[in-house]
Every structure is written in C-alpha cells, then in structure tokens.
ROSEDREN-897962 format. One record per residue (C-alpha): x, y, z; residue number from 1; residue in one letter. Coordinates in pm, 1 decimal, always signed. Each point is the difference from the previous one (the first is absolute). Last residue first. Layout:
BEGIN
REC         xx         yy         zz    nr   rest
REC          X          Y          Z   NUM      A
...
//
This chain:
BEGIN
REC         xx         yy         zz    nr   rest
REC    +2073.7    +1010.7    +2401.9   500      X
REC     -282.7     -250.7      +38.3   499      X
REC      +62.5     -240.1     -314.6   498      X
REC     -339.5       +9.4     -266.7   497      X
REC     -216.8     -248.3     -104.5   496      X
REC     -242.4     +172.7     -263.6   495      X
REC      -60.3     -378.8     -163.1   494      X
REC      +32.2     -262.8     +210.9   493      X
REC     +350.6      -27.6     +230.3   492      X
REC     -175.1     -219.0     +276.7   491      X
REC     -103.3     +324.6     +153.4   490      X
REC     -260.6     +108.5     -304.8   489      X
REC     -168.6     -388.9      +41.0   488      X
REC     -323.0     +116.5     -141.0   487      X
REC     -185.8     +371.2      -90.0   486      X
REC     +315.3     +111.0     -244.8   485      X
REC      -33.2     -304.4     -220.1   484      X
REC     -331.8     +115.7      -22.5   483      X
REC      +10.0     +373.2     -128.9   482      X
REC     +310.5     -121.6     -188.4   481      X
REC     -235.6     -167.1     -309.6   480      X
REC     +272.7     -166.9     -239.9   479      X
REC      +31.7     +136.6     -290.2   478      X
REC     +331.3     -124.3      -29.9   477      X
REC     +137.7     +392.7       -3.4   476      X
REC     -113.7      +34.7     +358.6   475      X
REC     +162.7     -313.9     +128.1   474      X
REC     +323.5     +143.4     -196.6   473      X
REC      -60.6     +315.8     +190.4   472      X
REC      -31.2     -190.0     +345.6   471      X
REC     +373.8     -175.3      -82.1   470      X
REC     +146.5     +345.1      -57.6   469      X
REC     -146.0     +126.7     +318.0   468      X
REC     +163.5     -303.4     +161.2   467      X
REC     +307.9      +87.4      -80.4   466      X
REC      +11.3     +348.4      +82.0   465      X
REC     -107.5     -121.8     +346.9   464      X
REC     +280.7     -216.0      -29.0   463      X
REC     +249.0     +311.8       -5.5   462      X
REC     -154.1     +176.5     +250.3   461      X
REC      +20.6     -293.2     +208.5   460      X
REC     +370.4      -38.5      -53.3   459      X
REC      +58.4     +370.9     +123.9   458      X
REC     -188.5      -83.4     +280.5   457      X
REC     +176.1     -291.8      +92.7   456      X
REC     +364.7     +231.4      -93.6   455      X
REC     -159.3     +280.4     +211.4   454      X
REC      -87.8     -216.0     +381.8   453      X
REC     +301.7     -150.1      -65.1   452      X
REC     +188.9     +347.6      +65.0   451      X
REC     -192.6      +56.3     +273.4   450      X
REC      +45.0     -287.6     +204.5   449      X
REC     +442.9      +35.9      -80.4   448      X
REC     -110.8     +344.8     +193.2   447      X
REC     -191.3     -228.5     +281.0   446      X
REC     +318.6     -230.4      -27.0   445      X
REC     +259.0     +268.0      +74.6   444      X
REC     -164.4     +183.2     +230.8   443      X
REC      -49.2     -332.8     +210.8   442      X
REC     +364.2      -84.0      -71.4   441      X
REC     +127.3     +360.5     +111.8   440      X
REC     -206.3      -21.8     +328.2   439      X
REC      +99.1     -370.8     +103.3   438      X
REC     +363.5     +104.2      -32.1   437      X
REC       -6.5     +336.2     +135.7   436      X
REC     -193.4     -155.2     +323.8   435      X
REC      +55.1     +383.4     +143.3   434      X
REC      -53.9      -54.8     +371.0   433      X
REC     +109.3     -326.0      +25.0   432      X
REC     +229.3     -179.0     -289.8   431      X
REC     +148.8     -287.6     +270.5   430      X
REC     -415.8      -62.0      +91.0   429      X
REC      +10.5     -139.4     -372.2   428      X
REC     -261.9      +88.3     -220.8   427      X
REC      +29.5     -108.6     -326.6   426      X
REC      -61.0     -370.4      +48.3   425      X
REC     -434.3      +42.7      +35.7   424      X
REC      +78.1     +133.7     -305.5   423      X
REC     +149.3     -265.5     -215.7   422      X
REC     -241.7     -302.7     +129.6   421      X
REC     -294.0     +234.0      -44.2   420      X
REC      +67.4      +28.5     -391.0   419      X
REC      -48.4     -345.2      -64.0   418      X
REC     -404.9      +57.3      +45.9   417      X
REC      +58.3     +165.2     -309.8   416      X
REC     +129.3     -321.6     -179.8   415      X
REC     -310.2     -226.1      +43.1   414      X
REC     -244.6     +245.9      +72.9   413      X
REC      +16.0     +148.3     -362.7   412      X
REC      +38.4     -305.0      -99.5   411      X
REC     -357.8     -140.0     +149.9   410      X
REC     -141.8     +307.0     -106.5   409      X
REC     +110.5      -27.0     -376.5   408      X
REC      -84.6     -412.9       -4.5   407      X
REC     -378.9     +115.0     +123.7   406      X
REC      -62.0     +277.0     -246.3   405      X
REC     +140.8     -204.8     -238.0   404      X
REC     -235.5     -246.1      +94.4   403      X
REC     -322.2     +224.9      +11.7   402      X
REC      +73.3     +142.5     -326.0   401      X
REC     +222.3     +281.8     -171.7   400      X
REC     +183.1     +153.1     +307.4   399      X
REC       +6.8     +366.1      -38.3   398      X
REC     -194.6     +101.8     +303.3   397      X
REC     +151.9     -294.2     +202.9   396      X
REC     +355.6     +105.6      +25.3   395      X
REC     -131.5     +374.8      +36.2   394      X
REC     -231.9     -103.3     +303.9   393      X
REC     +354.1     -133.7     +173.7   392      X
REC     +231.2     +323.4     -109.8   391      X
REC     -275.1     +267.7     +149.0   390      X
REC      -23.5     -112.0     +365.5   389      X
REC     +388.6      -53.4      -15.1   388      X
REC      +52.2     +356.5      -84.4   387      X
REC     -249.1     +109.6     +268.3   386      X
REC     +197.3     -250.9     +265.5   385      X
REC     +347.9     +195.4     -111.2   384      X
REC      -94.2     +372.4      -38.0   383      X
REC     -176.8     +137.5     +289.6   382      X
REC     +242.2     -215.6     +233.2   381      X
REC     +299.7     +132.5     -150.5   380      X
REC     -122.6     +359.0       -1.7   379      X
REC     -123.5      -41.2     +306.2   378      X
REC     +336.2      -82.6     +156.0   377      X
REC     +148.0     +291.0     -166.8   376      X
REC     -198.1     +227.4     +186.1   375      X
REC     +191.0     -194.4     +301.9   374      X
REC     +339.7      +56.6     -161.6   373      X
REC      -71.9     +393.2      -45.9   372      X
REC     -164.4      +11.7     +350.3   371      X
REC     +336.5     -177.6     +178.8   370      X
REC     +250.5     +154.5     -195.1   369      X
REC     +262.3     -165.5     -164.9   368      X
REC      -27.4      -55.2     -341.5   367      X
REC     +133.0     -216.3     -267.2   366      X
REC     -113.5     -372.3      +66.7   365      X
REC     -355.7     +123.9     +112.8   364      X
REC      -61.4     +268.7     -244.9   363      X
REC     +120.1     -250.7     -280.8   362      X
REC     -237.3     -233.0     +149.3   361      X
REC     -314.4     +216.3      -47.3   360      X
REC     +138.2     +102.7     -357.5   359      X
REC      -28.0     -309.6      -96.4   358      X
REC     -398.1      -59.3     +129.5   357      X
REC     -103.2     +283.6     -199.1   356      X
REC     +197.0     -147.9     -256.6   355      X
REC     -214.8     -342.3       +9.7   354      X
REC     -334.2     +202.1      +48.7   353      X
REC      +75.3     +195.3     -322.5   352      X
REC     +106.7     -260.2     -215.8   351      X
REC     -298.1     -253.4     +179.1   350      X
REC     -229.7     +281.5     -128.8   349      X
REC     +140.5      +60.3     -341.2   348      X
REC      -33.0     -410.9      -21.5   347      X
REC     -349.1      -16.4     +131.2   346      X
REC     -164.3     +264.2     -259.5   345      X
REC     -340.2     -134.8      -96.8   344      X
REC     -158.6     +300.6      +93.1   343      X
REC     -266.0      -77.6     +220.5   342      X
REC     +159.1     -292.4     +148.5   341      X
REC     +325.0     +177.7      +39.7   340      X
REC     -193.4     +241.1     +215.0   339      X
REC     -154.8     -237.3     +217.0   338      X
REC     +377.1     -223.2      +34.6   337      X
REC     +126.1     +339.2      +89.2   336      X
REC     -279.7     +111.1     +288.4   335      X
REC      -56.6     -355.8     +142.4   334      X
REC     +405.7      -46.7      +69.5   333      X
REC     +107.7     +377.9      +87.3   332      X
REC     -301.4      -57.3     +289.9   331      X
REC     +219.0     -283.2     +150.4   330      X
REC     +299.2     +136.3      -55.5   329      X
REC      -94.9     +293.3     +257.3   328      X
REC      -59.3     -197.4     +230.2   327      X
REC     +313.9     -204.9      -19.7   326      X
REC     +193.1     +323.5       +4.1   325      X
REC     -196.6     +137.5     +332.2   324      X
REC      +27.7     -377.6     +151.6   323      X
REC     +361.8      +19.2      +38.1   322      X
REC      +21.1     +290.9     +263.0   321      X
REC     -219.5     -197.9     +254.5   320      X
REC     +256.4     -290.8       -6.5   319      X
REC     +319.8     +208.8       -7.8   318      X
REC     -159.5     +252.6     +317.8   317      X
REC      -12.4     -328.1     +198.6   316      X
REC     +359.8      -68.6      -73.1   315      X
REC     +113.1     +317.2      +60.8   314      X
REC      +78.1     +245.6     -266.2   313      X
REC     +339.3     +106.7      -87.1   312      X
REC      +48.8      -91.0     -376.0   311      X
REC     +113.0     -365.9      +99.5   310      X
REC     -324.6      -63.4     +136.5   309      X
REC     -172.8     +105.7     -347.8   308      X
REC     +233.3     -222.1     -211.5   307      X
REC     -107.8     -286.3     +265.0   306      X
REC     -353.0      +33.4       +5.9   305      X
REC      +57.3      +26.8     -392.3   304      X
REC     +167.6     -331.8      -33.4   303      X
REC     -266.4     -278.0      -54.4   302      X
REC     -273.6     +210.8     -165.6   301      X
REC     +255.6     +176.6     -205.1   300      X
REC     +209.9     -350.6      -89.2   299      X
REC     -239.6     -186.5     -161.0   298      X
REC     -135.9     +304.7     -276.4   297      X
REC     +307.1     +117.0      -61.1   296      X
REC     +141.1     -343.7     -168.8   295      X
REC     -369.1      -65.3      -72.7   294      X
REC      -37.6     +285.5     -268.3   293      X
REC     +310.6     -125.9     -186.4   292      X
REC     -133.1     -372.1      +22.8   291      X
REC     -358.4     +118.6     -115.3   290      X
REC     +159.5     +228.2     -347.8   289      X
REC     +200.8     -351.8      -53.5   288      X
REC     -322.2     -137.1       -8.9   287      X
REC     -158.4     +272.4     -202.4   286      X
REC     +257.4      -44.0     -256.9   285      X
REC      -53.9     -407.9      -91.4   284      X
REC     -347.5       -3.0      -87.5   283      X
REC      +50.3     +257.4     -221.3   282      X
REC     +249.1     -177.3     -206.9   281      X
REC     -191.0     -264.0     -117.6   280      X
REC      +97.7     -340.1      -46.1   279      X
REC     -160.7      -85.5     +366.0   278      X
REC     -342.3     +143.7      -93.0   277      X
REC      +36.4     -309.2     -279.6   276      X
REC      +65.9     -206.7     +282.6   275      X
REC     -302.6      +50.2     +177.6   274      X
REC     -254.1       -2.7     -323.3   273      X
REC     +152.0     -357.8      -68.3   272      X
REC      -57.8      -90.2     +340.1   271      X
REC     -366.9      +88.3      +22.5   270      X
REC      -72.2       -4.2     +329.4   269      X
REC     -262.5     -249.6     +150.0   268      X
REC     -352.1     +154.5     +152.6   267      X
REC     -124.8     +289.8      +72.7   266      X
REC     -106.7     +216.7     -261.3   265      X
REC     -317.7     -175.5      -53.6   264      X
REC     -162.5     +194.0     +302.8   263      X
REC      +92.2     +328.5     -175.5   262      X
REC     -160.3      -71.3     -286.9   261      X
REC     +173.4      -57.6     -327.2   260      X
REC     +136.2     +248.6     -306.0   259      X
REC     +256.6     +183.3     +246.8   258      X
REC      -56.5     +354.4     +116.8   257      X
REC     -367.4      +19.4     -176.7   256      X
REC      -95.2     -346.8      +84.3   255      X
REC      +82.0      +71.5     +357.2   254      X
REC     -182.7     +322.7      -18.2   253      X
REC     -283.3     -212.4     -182.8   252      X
REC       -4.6     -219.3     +302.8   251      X
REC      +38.8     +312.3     +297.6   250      X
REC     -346.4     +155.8     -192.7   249      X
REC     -167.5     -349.2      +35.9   248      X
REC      +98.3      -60.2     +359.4   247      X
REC     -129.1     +377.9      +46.1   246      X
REC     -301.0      -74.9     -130.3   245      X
REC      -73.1     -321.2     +201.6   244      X
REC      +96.9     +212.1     +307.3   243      X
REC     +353.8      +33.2     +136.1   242      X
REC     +127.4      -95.4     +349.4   241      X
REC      +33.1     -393.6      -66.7   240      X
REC     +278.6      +53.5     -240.9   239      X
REC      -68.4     -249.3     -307.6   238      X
REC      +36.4     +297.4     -258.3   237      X
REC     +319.3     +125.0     +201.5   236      X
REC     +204.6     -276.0      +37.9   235      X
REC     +102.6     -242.5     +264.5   234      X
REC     -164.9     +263.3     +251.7   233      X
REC     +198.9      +16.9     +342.5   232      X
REC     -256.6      +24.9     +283.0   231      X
REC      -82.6     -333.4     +141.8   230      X
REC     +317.9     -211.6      -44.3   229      X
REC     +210.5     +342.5      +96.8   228      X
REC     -163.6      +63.9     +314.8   227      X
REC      +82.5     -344.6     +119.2   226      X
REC     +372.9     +102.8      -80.4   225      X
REC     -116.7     +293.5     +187.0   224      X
REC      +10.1     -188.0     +339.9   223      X
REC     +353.6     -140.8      -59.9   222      X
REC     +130.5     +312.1     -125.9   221      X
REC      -97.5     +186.2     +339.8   220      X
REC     +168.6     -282.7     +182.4   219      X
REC     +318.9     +127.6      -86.4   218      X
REC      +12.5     +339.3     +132.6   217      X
REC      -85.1      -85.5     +336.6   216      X
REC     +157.0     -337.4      +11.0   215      X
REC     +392.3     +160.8     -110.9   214      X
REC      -21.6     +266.3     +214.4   213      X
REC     -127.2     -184.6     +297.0   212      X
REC     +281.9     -238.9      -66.4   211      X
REC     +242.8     +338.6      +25.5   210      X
REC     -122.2     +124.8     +301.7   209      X
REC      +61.4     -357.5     +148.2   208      X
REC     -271.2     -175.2     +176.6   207      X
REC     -127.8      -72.6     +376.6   206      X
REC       -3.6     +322.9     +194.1   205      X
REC      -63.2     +267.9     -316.5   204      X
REC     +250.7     +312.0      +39.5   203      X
REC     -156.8     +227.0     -235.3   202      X
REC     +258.5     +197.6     -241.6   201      X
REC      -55.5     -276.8     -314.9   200      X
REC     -328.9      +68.4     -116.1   199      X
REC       -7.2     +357.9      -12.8   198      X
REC     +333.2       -9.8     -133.6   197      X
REC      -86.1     -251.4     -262.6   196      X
REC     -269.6     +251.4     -103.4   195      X
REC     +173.2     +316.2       +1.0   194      X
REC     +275.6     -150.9     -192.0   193      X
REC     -289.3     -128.4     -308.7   192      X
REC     -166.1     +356.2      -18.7   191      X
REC     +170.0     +139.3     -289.2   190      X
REC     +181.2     -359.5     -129.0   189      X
REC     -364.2     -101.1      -12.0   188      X
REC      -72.7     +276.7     -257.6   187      X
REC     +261.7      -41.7     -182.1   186      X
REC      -38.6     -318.6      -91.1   185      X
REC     -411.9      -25.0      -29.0   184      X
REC      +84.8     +292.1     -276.2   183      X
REC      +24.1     -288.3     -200.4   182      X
REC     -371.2      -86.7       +0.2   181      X
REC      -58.7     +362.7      -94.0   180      X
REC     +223.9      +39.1     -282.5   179      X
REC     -147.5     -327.5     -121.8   178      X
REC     -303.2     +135.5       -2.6   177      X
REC     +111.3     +326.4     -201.2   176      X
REC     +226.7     -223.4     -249.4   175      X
REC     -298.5     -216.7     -114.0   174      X
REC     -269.6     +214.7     -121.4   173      X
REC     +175.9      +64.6     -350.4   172      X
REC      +72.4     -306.1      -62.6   171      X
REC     -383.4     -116.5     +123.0   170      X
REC      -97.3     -179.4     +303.9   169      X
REC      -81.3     -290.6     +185.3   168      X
REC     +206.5     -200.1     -175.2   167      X
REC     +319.2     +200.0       +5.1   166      X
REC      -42.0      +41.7     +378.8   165      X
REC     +113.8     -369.6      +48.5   164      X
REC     +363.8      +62.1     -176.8   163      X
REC      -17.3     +303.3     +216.9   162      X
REC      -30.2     -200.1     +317.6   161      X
REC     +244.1     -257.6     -115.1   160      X
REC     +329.3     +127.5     +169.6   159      X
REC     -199.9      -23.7     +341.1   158      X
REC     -156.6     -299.5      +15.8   157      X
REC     +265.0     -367.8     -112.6   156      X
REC     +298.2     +233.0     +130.5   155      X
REC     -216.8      +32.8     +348.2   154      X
REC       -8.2     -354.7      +48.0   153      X
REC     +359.3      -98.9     -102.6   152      X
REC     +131.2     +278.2     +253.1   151      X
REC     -227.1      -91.8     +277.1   150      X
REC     +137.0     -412.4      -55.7   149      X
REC     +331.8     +149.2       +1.0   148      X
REC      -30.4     +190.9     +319.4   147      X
REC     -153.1     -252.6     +186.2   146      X
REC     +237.1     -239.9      -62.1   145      X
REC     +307.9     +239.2      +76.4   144      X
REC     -189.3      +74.3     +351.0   143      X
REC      -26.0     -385.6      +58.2   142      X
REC     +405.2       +9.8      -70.4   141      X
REC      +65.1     +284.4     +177.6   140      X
REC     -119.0     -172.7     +352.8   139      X
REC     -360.1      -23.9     +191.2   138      X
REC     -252.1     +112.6     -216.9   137      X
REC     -341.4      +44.8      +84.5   136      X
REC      -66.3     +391.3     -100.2   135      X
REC     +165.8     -103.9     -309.1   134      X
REC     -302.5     -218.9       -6.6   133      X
REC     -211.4     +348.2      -46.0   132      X
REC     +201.3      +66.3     -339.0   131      X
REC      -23.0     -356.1     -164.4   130      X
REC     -396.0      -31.4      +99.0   129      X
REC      -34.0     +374.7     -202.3   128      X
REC     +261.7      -94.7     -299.9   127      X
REC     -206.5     -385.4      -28.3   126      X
REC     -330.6     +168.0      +16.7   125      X
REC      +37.3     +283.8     -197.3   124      X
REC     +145.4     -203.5     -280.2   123      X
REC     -309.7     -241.1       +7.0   122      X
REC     -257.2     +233.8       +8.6   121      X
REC     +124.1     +169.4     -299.9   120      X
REC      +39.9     -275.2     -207.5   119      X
REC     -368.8     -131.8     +109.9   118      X
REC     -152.8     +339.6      -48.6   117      X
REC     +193.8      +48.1     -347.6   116      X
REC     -128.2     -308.7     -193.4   115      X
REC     +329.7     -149.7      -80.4   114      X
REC     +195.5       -2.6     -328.2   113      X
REC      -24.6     +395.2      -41.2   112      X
REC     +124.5     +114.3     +334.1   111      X
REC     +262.8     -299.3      +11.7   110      X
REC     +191.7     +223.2     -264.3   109      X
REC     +129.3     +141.4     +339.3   108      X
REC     +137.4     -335.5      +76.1   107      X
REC     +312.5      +83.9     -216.9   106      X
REC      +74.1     +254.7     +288.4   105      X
REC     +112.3     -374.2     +175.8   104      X
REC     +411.5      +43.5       -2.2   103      X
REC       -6.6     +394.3      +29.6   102      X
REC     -216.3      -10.5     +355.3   101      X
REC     +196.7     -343.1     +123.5   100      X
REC     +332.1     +163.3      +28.8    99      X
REC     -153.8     +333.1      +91.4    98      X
REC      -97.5      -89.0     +344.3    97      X
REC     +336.5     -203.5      +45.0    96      X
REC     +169.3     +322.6      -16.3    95      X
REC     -152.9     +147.0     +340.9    94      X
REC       +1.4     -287.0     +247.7    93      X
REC     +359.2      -18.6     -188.7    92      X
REC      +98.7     +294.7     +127.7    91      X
REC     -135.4      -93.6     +401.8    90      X
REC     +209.4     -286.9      -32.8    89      X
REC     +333.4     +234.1      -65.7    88      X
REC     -134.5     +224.2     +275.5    87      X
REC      +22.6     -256.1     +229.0    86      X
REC     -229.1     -288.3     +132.9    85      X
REC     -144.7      -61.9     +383.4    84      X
REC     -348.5      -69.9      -19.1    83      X
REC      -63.4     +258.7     +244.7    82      X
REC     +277.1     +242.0      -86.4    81      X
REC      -83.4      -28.6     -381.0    80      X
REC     -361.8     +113.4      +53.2    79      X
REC      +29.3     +283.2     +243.0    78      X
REC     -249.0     +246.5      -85.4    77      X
REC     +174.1     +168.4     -252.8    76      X
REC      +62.0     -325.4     -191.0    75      X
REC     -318.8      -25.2      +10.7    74      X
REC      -86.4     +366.1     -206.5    73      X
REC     +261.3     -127.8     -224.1    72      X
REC     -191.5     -286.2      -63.5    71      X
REC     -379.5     +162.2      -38.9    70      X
REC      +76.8      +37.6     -389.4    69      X
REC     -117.2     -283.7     -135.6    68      X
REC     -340.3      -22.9     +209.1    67      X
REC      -34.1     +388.4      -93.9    66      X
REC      +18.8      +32.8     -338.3    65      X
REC     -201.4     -351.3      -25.0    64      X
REC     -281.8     +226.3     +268.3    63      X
REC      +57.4     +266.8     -319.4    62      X
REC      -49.9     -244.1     -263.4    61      X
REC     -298.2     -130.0     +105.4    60      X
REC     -197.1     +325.4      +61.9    59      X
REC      +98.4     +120.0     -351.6    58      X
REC     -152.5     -333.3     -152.7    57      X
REC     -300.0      +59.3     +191.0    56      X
REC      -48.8     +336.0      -47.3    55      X
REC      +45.7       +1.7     -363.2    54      X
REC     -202.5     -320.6      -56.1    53      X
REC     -329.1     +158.8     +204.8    52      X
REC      -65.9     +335.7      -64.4    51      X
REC     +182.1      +76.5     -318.4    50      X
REC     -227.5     -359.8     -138.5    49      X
REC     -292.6     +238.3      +74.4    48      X
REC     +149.9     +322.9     -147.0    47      X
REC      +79.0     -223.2     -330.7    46      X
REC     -333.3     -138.8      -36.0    45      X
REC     -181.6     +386.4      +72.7    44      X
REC     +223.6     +114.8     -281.2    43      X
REC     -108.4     -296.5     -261.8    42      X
REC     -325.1      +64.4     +123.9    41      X
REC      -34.3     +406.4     -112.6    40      X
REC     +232.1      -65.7     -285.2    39      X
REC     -257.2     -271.7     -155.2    38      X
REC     +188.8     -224.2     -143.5    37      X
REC       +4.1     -105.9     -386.1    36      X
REC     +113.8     -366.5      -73.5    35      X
REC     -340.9     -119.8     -167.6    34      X
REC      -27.9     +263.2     -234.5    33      X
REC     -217.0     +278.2      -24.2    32      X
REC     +216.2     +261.7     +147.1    31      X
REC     +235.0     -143.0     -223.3    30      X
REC     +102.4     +254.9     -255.7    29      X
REC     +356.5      +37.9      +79.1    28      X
REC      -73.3     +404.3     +172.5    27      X
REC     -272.8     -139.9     +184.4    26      X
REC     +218.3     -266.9     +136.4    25      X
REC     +218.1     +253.5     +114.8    24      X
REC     +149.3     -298.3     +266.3    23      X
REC      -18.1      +48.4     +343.2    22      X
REC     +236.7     +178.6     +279.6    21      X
REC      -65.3     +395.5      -23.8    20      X
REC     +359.0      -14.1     -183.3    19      X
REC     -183.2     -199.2     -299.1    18      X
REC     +207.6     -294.2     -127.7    17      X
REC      +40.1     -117.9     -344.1    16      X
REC     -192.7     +316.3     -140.7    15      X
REC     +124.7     +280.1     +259.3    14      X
REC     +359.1     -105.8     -137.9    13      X
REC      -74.3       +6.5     -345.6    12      X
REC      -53.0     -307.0     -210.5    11      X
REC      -96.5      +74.0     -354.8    10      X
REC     -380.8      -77.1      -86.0     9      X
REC      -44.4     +287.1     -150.3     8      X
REC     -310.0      -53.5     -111.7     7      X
REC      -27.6     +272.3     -286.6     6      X
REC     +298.6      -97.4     -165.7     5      X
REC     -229.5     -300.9      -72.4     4      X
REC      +71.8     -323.8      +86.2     3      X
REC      +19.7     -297.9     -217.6     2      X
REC     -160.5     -360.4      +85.8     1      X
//
C-alpha cells in the first residue's frame, strides 16, 4: 500500500513516543483500532501501579541497604572483642560480601524466568533470615556464612529492580522510577547511623548491643518477604489492583512496548537475543560507566565519617554531618533521572553529574579548609549516586528486546559491581586527613565516567542515523508505517530510537 505525502507517516519523536506518556495514536490513525488507549486510563493505570510497585520495590531495597550495611555499625558496638577476631577478620567480614554479589548478578535475569512475587519473596527471605542469624553467631566463621548467603540474596533483588521496571513501564517512563527506587541508597545512608545508634547505646541485661542490632533490623525483611508474595504484581495486566479496563489498557501497553502481553513476557530467555546484545558495543560502555561510578560510590558511604573526623569534628558531629550530602543526593536522584525522562538526554546528564562529582574530589584532595572540603563533600555525594541512577535506566532504554535487556543488566552488574573491591582499598587510615590517594582515583574515575558517558552517546547518535535510514526504506516498500509504529516499537520496530 503507498502513502501519500499527505500522511506523513515519518517517525518523529512525539510520534513513536508521546512525552505526556502514550502513544499519538490520533496522530497514526488508530483511534479506531484495536491498540488505541484512552490517555485518561492509560494515566490512571500508570499512577496506580506508581502506588504500589514503586513503593514496594523502593521499600525493599532500602531495609537490603540497611541489613548489608549494619556491620560497621557492629563493629562499633563491640563485635570483634566479643567473638574475639582482628581487624584482618573484620576485612574480610567486609570483602566476602562482594565475592558472592558479582559471582550470582547473572540471577538478575531471574526477574523474567520466574513469576516476580515468588523470585522476590524468595531473595528477601534468605538476605532477611541471613542478616537476623548474624544476630546468632558465635565465631567469624558463622558471621562469614551469614554474610555470603546476605550477599547472594540481595545480588539476586537489587541489581534487577530496573530490569523489572521495564515491564511495567514505557522507555521513556523508566529512568524516573528507577531514579526513585535507587534513591533507597542514599536515603538510608542519611538516616542509617542514627538508627544503629539508637539501637546500639541501650545497655540491654541479657543480649549484646550488637545482636540486637543485627535481629532488629533483620527481622523486618523476614516479615515483608510475606509482604512481597501478596503485593508484588507479576505483571501489570494480571496485577490484582487494576480493574478489567485497566488490565486491558496495561495488555495493549505491553503489546505496544513489545508485540506480547505483559504476562507472556515471563518465561525462558531467548539466548540468541542475549548474546547478540553481547556483540554490541553499547552493552559493554555502561558497565564500565557502573564500575567507575562504584569505585566512589563504595568508599563515600564507608569512609566519609572518617574524612569528616579527620577534618576536626567529633565523632558524633561526623555522623550527623554526613547525612546533609546524602540528603541532598537523594533529591539530585528523582529530579535528574525526571528530567532526562522528559528530554531523552541521559548521557549529557550523567556528563554533567559525573564532573560535578570530579570536581567534588579535586576540592577534597587539593584544599585545605574545613568549609571548602566539606562543600566539596556534597558535590561528590550530589554527583556520584545521581550519575549511577541515570547509567542503569540508560542500559535498558536502548536495549532491543526483553533478553538483551536482560544480558545488558546482568553485565552491567557483573563488572560494575567490581568497582567496590578498588575503592573500598583507597582509603588507608596511613593517608588520614587528606586520603590524596583515594581522592585523586575517585576524581579520576568519575572524569574517566564522563568521558564514556560521550563516546556511548556519540555511538547512539550514530545508530539512530541508522535506523532512520532503515525506517525510510520501510517507507519506500510501501509498507503502511502507521502500524508498524503501534506494535513492538521497543524491540527495535519501526521509529525505535537510542535515548541520548
């Protein structure tokens, strides 16, 4: 069938995806056809799943934040001295939590094999019985257990949350809900010494301060692994909080995104799809992009206290002077990943975040007073978690399919959860006050950040090119874009376009 010059059927942006959040389906010609959604539901579907799956997921993630983090704040309360192990033991309590994170981040493509309530559950329960039993231990080698079976728990949740957002929502939905499930981190870093020290400075008769630690922030995740069964939707047009209606409107969004219904999605990868993401080279920047990100992004929450301390505050003024920058983070992450939703910019925003974050360690290595080195502080903080809220919705905005979405997540976690066994290493207590070491490498990487961050989207200029050339010889076929354009546009159908 030939098209008129008077169609204009040609893919512009507001055509393959409307910045309001539905399809122009007016503006193809299908307000009459069986895919067309009403805006008025398709809005009131996507506020309802907003109420419940963003939440949840964010909820999660924080009390994991939390359960892996609570060590330090043990140590503190006299851990080592009542089991009796060094310092040396007490560094591997640490390492062997990412030893067993990078080895099973393949288990985020577990997401789309099992129905997401019973993956969910079962991670949660395993990280939230393995943190309260740590509460139980009685040498280094129980708390070593515990710790790895935490660490393979949480790396089968956390690092597949945005692989789960994608279907739920949209491409160009996505980043802002993941910028709020990741802003989980930053948020429980803000309040997360407060807590363990309101925990910890009671004297209970029977029990350790540190075991009551351990139980009362661990047997939270038991409990809402229960609350995961009931609550966490498998997908969107079986989710028991919409109407009939909205179940339909959620199917034909499904069928928009990928050419099936969402509840078909899950099931066995497509291997074939999975390594062809693997021969491309934008599945391989953004992880190296994650690693950079993570070398700064392990060793603030872990060292700051200390940084602060070292610049003449007391201890207790350290802890309350660290949530300010985390704070602060928290709101950078919803604001940039919103705005790069609405204009399709990620890469110019993880450029600027990722020098914004630079020039927060340069002001930390190179100066000397107090205020200047704490402003820097925030600059670091402001930067690195927003950057990283932006690189892991970009991975799966411009993955072609379900599968390469899946194989480009699971390598971006993979090798960027590497980058935490460098910088956890860069801050000796030998370097105190000015860490130069730790500082210059941190700079270094979140510069090296931004410099990937412009060859990827330098490369997906280019494709997009490409692709525009391949939608003009569909239009010379005679073949009718209007429809091509209503089904499958994320699996690389016709008006596919990269996020920039």
């Amino acid at each position: 069938m030939s098209i008129s010059q008077g169609d204009d059927p040609k893919p512009t942006l507001d055509r393959q995806e409307d910045t309001a959040g539905s399809y122009d389906e007016k503006t193809l010609g299908l307000e009459h056809d069986g895919l067309y959604i009403d805006p008025v539901v398709e809005k009131r579907v996507r506020r309802k799943i907003d109420r419940v799956l963003v939440p949840l997921v964010m909820g999660l993630y924080l009390v994991s934040f939390l359960d892996r983090s609570n060590i330090g704040n043990a140590e503190t309360a006299g851990m080592s001295e009542d089991l009796g192990f060094d310092d040396p033991h007490y560094q591997w309590l640490l390492t062997i939590f990412y030893i067993p994170y990078i080895v099973f981040e393949w288990a985020a493509l577990m997401w789309k094999a099992v129905p997401p309530h019973i993956w969910a559950t079962c991670c949660i329960l395993v990280w939230g019985l393995a943190s309260t039993l740590q509460a139980a231990a009685f040498n280094w080698a129980g708390l070593m257990a515990c710790r790895f079976f935490l660490a393979m728990a949480e790396a089968g949740y956390g690092p597949g949350i945005p692989y789960l957002l994608s279907f739920f929502y949209k491409r160009h939905e996505l980043g802002f809900r993941c910028g709020i499930f990741l802003s989980a981190a930053p948020l429980a870093t803000t309040f997360a010494g407060a807590l363990a020290y309101g925990i910890t400075s009671g004297h209970p008769a029977h029990i350790a301060n540190w075991r009551l630690l351990f139980i009362v922030e661990g047997v939270p995740s038991v409990l809402l692994a229960f609350v995961a069964y009931y609550c966490m939707p498998d997908s969107a047009d079986t989710a028991s909080f919409l109407t009939e209606e909205e179940k339909r409107v959620a199917k034909l969004r499904a069928i928009q995104q990928t050419g099936s219904e969402g509840a078909k999605r899950i099931g066995r990868p497509n291997f074939k799809d999975m390594f062809m993401a693997l021969k491309d080279i934008k599945t391989w920047i953004p992880p190296l992009m994650y690693f950079s990100c993570n070398v700064s992004f392990s060793s603030l929450p872990v060292f700051l206290p200390t940084i602060l301390q070292k610049m003449g505050f007391t201890a207790i003024n350290a802890q309350g002077l660290s949530a300010p920058p985390y704070f602060l983070s928290f709101i950078v992450c919803i604001v940039t990943t919103w705005i790069a939703d609405k204009t399709r910019q990620r890469g110019l925003m993880i450029i600027g975040l990722s020098l914004v974050a630079g020039v927060g360690y340069i002001l930390l290595l190179a100066c000397k007073s107090v205020a200047v080195r704490y402003f820097g502080v925030f600059l670091a903080a402001a930067g690195v978690f927003p950057a990283i809220s932006n690189i892991l919705p970009w991975t799966v905005n411009n993955q072609g399919n379900d599968s390469k979405r899946g194989a480009g997540i699971a390598l971006l976690n993979i090798v960027g959860q590497c980058g935490p066994l460098l910088g956890t290493r860069m801050f000796p207590a030998g370097d105190a006050p000015y860490y130069i070491m730790g500082m210059g490498v941190c700079a270094g990487f979140m510069f090296f950040n931004a410099l990937l961050a412009l060859v990827l989207r330098t490369y997906l200029v280019w494709e997009n090119k490409r692709f525009e050339k391949n939608d003009e010889a569909v239009r010379q076929a005679g073949t009718d874009p209007r429809i091509l354009g209503s089904v499958a546009l994320e699996n690389e159908g016709y008006g596919f376009r990269n996020f920039l």
